[in-house]
C-alpha positions as CSV (number, residue, x, y, z in Angstrom):
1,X,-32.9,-90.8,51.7
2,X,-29.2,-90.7,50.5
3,X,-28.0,-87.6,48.9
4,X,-26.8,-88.9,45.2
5,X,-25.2,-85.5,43.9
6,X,-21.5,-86.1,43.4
7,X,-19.5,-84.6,46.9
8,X,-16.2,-83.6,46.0
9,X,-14.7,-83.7,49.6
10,X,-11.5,-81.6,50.6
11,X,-9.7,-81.8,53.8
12,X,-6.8,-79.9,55.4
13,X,-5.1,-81.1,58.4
14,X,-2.8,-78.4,59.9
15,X,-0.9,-78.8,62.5
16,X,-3.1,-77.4,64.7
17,X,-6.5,-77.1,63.1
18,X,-8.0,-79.4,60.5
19,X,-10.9,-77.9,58.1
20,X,-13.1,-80.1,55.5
21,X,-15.0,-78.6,53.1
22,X,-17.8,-80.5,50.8
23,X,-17.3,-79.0,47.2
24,X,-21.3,-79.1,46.4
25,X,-24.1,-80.9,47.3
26,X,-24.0,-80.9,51.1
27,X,-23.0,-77.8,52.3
28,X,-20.5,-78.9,54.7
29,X,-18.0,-77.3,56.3
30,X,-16.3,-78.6,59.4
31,X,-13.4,-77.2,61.4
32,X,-11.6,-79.5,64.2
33,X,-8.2,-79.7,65.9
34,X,-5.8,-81.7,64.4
35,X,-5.3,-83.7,67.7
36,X,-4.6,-87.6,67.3
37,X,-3.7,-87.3,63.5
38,X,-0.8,-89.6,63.4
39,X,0.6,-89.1,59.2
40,X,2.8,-91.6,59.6
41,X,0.8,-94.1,60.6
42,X,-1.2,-94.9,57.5
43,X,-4.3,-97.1,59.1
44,X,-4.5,-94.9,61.7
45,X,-4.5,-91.7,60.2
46,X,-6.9,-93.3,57.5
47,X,-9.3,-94.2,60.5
48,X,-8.9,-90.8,61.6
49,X,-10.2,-89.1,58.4
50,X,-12.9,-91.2,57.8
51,X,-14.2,-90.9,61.1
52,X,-13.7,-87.1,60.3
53,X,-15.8,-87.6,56.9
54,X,-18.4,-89.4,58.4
55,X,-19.3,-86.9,61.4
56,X,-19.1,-83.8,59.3
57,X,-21.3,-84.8,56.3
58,X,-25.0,-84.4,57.0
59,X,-26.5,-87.5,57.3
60,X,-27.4,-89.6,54.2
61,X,-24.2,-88.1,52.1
62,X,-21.7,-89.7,51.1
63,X,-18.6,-88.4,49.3
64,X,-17.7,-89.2,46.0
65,X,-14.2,-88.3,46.0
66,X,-11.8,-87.0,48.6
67,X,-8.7,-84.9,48.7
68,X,-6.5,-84.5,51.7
69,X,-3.5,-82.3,52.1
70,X,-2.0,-83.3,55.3
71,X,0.7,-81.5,57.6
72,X,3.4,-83.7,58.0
73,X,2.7,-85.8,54.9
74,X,6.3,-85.2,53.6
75,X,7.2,-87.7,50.8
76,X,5.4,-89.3,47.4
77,X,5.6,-92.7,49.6
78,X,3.8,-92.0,52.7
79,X,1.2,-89.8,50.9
80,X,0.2,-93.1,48.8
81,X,0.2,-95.5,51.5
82,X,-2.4,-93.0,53.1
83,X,-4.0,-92.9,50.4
84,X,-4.3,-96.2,49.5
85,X,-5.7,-97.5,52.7
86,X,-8.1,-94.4,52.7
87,X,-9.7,-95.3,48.8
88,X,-10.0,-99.0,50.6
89,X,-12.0,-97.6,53.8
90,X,-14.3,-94.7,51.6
91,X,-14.7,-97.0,48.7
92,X,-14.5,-93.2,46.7
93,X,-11.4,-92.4,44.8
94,X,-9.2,-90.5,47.0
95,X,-6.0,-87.9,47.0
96,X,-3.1,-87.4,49.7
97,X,-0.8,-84.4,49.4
98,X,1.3,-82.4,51.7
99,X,-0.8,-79.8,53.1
100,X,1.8,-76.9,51.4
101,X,0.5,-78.7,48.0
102,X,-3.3,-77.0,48.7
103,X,-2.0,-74.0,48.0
104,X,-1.8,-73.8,43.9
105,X,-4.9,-75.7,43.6
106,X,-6.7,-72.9,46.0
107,X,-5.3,-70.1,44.2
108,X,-6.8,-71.4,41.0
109,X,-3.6,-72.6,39.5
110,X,-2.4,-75.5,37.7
111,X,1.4,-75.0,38.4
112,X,3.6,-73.1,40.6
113,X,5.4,-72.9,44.0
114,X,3.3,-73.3,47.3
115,X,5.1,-71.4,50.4
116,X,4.0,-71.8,53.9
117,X,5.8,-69.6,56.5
118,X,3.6,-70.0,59.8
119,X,4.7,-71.9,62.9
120,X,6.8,-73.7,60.6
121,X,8.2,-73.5,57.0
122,X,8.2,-75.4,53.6
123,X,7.9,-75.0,50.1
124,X,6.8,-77.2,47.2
125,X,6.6,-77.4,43.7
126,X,6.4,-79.9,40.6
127,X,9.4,-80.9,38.2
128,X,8.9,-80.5,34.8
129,X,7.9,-84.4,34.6
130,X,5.2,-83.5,37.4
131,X,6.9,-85.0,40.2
132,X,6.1,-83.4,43.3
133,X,9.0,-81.5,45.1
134,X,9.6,-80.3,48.2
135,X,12.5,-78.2,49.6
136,X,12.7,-77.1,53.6
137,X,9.8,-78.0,56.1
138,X,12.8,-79.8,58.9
139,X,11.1,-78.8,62.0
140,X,12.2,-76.0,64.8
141,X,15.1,-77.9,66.1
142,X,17.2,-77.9,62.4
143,X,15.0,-76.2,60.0
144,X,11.6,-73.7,59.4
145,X,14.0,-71.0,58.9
146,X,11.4,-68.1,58.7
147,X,8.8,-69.5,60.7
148,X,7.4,-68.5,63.7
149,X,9.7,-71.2,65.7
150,X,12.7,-70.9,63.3
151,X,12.6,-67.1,64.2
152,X,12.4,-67.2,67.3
153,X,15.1,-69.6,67.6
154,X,17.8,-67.9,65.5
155,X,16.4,-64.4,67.7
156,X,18.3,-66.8,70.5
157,X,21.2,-67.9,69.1
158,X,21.9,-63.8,68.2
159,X,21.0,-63.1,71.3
160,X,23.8,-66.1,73.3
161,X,26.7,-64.3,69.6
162,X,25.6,-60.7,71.2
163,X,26.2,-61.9,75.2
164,X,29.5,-63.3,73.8
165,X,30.6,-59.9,72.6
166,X,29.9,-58.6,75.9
167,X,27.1,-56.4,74.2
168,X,24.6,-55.3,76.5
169,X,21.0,-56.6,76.1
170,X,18.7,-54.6,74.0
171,X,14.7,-55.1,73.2
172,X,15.0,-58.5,71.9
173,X,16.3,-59.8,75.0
174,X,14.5,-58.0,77.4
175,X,10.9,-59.3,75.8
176,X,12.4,-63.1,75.0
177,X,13.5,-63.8,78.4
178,X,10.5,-62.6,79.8
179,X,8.3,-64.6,76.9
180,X,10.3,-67.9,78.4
181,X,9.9,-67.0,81.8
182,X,13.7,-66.6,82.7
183,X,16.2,-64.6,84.4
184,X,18.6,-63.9,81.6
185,X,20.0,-64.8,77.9
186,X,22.2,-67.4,78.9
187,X,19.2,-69.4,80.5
188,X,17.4,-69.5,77.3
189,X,19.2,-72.5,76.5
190,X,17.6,-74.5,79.0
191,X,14.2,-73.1,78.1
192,X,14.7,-74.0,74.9
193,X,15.1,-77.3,75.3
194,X,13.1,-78.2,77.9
195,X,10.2,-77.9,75.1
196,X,8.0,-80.9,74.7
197,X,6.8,-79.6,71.7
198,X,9.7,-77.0,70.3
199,X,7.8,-76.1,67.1
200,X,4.3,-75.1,69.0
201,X,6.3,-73.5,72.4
202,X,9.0,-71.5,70.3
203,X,6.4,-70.5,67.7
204,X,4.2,-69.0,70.1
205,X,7.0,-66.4,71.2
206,X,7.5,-65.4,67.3
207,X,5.3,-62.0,68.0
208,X,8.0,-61.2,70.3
209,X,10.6,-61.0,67.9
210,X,8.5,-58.5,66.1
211,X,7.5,-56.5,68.5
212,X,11.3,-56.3,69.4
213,X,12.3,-54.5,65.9
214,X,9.1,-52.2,66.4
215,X,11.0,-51.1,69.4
216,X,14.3,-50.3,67.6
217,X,16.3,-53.8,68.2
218,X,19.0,-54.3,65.4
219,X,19.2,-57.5,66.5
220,X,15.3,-58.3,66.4
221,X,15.6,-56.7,62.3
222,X,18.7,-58.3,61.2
223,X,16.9,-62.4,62.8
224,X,13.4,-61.0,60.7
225,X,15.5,-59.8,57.2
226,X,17.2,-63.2,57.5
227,X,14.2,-65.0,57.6
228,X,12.6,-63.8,54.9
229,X,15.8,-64.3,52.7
230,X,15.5,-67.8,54.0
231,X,12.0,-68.1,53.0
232,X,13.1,-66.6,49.2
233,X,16.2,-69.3,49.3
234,X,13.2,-71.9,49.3
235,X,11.7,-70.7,46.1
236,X,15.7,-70.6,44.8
237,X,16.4,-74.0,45.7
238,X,13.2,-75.2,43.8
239,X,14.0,-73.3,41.3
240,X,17.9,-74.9,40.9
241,X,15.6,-78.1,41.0
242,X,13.6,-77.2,37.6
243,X,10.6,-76.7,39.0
244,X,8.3,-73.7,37.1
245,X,8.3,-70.9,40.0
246,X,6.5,-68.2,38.0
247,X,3.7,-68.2,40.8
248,X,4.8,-68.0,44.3
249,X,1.3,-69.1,46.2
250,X,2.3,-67.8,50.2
251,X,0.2,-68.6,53.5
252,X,1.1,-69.3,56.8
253,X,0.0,-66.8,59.8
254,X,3.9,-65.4,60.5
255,X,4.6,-64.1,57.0
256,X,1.2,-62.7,55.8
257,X,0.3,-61.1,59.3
258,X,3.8,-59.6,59.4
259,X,4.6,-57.2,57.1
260,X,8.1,-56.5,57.9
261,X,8.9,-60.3,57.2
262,X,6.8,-60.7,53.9
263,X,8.8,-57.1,52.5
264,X,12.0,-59.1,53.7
265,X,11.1,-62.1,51.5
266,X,9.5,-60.3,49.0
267,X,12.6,-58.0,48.1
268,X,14.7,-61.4,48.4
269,X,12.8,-63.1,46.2
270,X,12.6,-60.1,43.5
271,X,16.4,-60.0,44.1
272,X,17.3,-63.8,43.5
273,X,14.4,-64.7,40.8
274,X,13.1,-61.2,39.1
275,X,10.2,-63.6,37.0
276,X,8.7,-64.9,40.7
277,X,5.6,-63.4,41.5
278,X,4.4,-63.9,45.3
279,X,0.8,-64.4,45.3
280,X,-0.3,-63.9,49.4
281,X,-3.6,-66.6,49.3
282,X,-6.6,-65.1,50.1
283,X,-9.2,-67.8,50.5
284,X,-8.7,-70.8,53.0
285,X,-6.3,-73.6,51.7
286,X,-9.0,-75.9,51.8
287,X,-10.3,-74.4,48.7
288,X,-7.0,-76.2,46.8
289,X,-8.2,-79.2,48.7
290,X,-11.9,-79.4,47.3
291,X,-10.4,-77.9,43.5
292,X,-8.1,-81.8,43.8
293,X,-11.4,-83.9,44.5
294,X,-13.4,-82.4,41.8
295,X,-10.8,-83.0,39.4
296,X,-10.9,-86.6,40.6
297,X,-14.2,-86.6,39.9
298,X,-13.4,-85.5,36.7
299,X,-11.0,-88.0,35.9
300,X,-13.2,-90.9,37.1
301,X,-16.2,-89.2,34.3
302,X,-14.1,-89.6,31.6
C-alpha cells in the first residue's frame, strides 16, 4: 500500500558524499558517495538522482517534492536544466541549487550569505531582486583560496618564494614533502601536477599545513591567516555585489575543524564588514535541503 503523506525530499550531493533526507512521512535517510554524479550533464545527473530517490525511499513512498543542492551546480542555467529534466522524470515539483545555497535554508534563515571552506571554497548569496549569486568556488588549480587544496597549494608556492631566498626549510617543508612523497621543495612542482584529481590529492595534505604552524612555522601561519582573509574577501565581494550579508552561514570540514583558520576569517571578516555575523552550521546541510522541498510543497498548496 502506497504511503500518501506528502514527502518533502532533500538531497545534497557533495563532492564526495551525497546525503538525502525525507522531510516526514518515511523516515528516510540515506548517505552515498557522490561517485558517477556528472552536474553537467543534465539527463544524466537527473537519472542519477532519481535512481538515488527511488532506492532510498522505503518501498511504496513516493516523494512529493524534491530539493537538490548539488556540488558543482555553479550557474542559474545549469541548475534549471537539471531541474527541468528531473520535475519531467519524478513527475513531483522539484528544486536545483548549488550545494553552498543549503546552507541558509538549514540554519533556518530566509536570507543571508552561505560560506563553504572544506576541500574547496565558495560563497553565495541573493541580490536584492533575489537573484542568486555566487562569488569564488574556481577549483584548486586557480581558486578555493582557503580551502583545504587552496591552502595547501599557496603553503607551496611560499615554500618554492622561501627556497628562492635561499631560506632554509622550516616545519612546513619538512611535513609537505614528506605528505607528497618527495625529496625536496623544488620537487613539489611535479607532485603537484602530476595530480589526477588536484582538489581531492592537495586537499588531503591540508592537515599538514596546520600541524606545521602548531610546530612554530611562520610560513605555515602567514599561508593559514591568508586564507582566512581570503575566505572573509568572499563575503566582501558579495557584499560590493548588494547582496544582504548580515548572516554569514559557514561549513566545510577545513574551516570549522580548524580553529586557527576560522579566528583568521573571523577577525577578517569583523575587520572588513563589522554588521557580518558568522554563524558555524550545526546540523547537516541537508536540513537546508528538506526546509526548500517543504516550501515547494507549500507553494504547490496554495
Amino acid at each position: 500500500m502506497q504511503d500518501s503523506t506528502p514527502v518533502a525530499v532533500g538531497i545534497d550531493v557533495g563532492g564526495t558524499k551525497t546525503h538525502l533526507r525525507a522531510g516526514t512521512g518515511s523516515g528516510a535517510d540515506h548517505v552515498r558517495t557522490s561517485s558517477g554524479w556528472r552536474p553537467h550533464d543534465p539527463v544524466a545527473a537527473a537519472a542519477w538522482l532519481t535512481a538515488l530517490v527511488h532506492d532510498a525511499l522505503p518501498f511504496g513512498t513516493r516523494p512529493s517534492a524534491v530539493a537538490v543542492g548539488g556540488h558543482a551546480c555553479e550557474t542559474p542555467r545549469q541548475c534549471e536544466a537539471l531541474r527541468v529534466v528531473l520535475q519531467e522524470r519524478l513527475q513531483v515539483p522539484c528544486l536545483v541549487v548549488g550545494d553552498a545555497e543549503l546552507l541558509v535554508p538549514a540554519a533556518g534563515l530566509d536570507q543571508g550569505v552561505g560560506l563553504v571552506a572544506g576541500t574547496g571554497s565558495v560563497a553565495v548569496g541573493r541580490l536584492p531582486d533575489g537573484s542568486p549569486v555566487q562569488v569564488g568556488g574556481w577549483g584548486a588549480v586557480l581558486g578555493d583560496e582557503g580551502g583545504g587544496a587552496g591552502l595547501v597549494r599557496e603553503a607551496a608556492r611560499a615554500l618554492w618564494a622561501a627556497h628562492d631566498r635561499g631560506e632554509a626549510p622550516d616545519a612546513l617543508a619538512d611535513r609537505l614533502v614528506t605528505a607528497f612523497g618527495v625529496s625536496e621543495v623544488p620537487a613539489l612542482g611535479a607532485a603537484l601536477e602530476s595530480a589526477t584529481d588536484a582538489s581531492a590529492e592537495w586537499g588531503r595534505h591540508a592537515p599538514v599545513v596546520f600541524a606545521a604552524a602548531e610546530d612554530g612555522s611562520r610560513i605555515a601561519r602567514e599561508v593559514i591567516a591568508d586564507g582566512g582573509r581570503a575566505l572573509a574577501a568572499l563575503v566582501v565581494r558579495l557584499a560590493e555585489r548588494g547582496a544582504f550579508v548580515d548572516d554569514v552561514v559557514i561549513a566545510g570540514s577545513t574551516v570549522l575543524r580548524q580553529p586557527t583558520l576560522y579566528e583568521a576569517f573571523a577577525s577578517a571578516l569583523a575587520a572588513a564588514l563589522p554588521s557580518a555575523r558568522p554563524r558555524p552550521l550545526d546540523v547537516p546541510p541537508v536540513e537546508g535541503a528538506v526546509a526548500l522541498a517543504q516550501s515547494l510543497l507549500r507553494s504547490v498548496s496554495l
